[in-house]
DRENMARKE-584155 format. One record per residue: residue number from 1; residue in three letters; x, y negated, z of N, C-alpha, C in turn. Coordinates in Angstrom, 3 decimals, always signed. Atoms other than C-alpha are relative to their C-alpha. Layout:
<recs>
NUM	ala	X	Y	Z	X	Y	Z	X	Y	Z
...
</recs>
This chain:
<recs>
1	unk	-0.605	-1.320	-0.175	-24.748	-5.929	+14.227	+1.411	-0.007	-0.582
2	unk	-1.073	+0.004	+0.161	-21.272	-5.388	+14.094	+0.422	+1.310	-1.232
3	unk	+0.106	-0.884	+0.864	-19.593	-2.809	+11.750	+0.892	+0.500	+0.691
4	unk	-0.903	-0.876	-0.794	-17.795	-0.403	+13.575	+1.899	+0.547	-0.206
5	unk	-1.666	-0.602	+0.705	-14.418	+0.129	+11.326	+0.386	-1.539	-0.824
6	unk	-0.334	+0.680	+0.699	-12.512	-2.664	+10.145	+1.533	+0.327	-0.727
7	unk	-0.772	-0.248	+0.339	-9.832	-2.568	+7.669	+0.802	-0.777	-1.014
8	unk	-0.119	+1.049	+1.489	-7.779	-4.940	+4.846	+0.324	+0.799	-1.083
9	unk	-0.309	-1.210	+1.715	-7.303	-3.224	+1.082	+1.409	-1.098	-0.444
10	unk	-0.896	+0.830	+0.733	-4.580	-6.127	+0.162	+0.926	-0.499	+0.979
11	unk	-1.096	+0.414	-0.823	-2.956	-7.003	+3.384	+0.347	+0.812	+0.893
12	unk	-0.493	-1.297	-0.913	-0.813	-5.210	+6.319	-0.897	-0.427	+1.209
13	unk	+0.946	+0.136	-1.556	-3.706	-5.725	+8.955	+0.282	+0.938	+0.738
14	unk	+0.095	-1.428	-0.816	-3.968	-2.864	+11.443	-1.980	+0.267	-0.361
15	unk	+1.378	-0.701	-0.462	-7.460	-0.780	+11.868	-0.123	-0.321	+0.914
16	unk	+0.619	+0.063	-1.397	-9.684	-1.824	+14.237	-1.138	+0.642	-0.121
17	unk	+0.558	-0.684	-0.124	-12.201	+0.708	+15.395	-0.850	-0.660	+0.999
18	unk	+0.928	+0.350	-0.921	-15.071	-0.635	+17.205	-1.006	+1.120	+0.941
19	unk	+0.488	-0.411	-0.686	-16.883	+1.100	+19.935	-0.781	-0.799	+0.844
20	unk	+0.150	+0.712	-0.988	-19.120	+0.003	+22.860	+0.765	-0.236	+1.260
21	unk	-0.847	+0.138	-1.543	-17.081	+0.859	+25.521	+1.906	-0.390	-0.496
22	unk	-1.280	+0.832	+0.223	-13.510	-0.325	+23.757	+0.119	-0.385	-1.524
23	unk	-0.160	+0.801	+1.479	-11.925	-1.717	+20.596	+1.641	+0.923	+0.067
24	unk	-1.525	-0.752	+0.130	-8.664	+0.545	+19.088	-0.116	-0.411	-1.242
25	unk	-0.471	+0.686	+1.550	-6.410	-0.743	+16.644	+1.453	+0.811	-0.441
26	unk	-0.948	-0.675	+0.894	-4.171	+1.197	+13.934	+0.553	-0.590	-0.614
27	unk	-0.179	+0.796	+0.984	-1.221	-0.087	+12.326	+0.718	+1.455	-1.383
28	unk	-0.196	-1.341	+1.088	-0.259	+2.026	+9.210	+0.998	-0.767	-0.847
29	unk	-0.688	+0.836	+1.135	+2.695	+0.609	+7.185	+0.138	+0.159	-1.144
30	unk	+0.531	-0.491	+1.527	+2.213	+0.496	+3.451	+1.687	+0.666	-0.304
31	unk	-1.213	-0.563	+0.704	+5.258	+2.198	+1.696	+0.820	-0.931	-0.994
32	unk	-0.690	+0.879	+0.658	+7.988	+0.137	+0.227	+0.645	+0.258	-1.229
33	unk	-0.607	+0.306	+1.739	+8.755	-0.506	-3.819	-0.414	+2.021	-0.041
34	unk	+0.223	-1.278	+0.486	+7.221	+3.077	-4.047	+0.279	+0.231	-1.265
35	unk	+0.209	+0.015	+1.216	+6.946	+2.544	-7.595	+1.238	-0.822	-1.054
36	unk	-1.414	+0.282	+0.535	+10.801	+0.955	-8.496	+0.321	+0.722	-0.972
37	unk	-0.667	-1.105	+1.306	+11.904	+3.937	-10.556	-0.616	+0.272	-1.191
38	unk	+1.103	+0.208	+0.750	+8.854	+3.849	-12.494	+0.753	-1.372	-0.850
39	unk	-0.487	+0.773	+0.786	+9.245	+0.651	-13.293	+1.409	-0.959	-0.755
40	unk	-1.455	+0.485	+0.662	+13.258	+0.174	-13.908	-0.146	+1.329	-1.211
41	unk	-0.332	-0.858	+1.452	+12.562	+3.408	-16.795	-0.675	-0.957	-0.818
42	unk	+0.979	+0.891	+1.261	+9.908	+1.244	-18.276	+0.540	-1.099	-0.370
43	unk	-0.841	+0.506	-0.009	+12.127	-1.376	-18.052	+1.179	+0.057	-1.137
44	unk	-0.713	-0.705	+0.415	+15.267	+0.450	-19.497	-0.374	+0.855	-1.193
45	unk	-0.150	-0.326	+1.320	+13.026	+1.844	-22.122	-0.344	-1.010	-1.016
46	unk	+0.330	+1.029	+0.603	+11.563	-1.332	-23.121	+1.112	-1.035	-0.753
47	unk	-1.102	+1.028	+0.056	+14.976	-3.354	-23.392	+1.024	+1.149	-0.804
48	unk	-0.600	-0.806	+1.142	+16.579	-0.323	-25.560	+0.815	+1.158	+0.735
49	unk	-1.220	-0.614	-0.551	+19.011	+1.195	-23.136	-0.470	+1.641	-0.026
50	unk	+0.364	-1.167	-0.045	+19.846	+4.683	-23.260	-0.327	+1.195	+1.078
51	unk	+0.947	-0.682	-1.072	+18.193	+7.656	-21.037	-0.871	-0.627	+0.086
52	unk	+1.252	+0.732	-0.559	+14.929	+5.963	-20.704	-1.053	+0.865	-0.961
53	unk	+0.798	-1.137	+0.397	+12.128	+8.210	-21.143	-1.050	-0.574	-1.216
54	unk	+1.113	+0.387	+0.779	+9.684	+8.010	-23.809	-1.171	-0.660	+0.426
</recs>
């Protein structure tokens, strides 16, 4: 038996949706360096510089 939804958690696969009568595939693109600003404060507070948040 097949599993009807496939999907990857770690890579840019697409969705594939299984059916009997076809097969549909989703691609969804992950979001890029979402998390940059984050880590140049942590960064910037770690290394001393000033403005860098607590």
């Amino acid at each position: 038996m097949c599993l009807p939804l496939e999907f990857s958690v770690f890579h840019d696969n697409p969705i594939i949706l299984k059916s009997e009568s076809k097969n549909e595939t989703c691609s969804i693109e992950n979001p890029k360096h979402i998390q940059i600003h984050h880590l140049q404060k942590m960064r910037d507070y770690l290394t001393g510089k000033k403005d860098a948040y607590p």
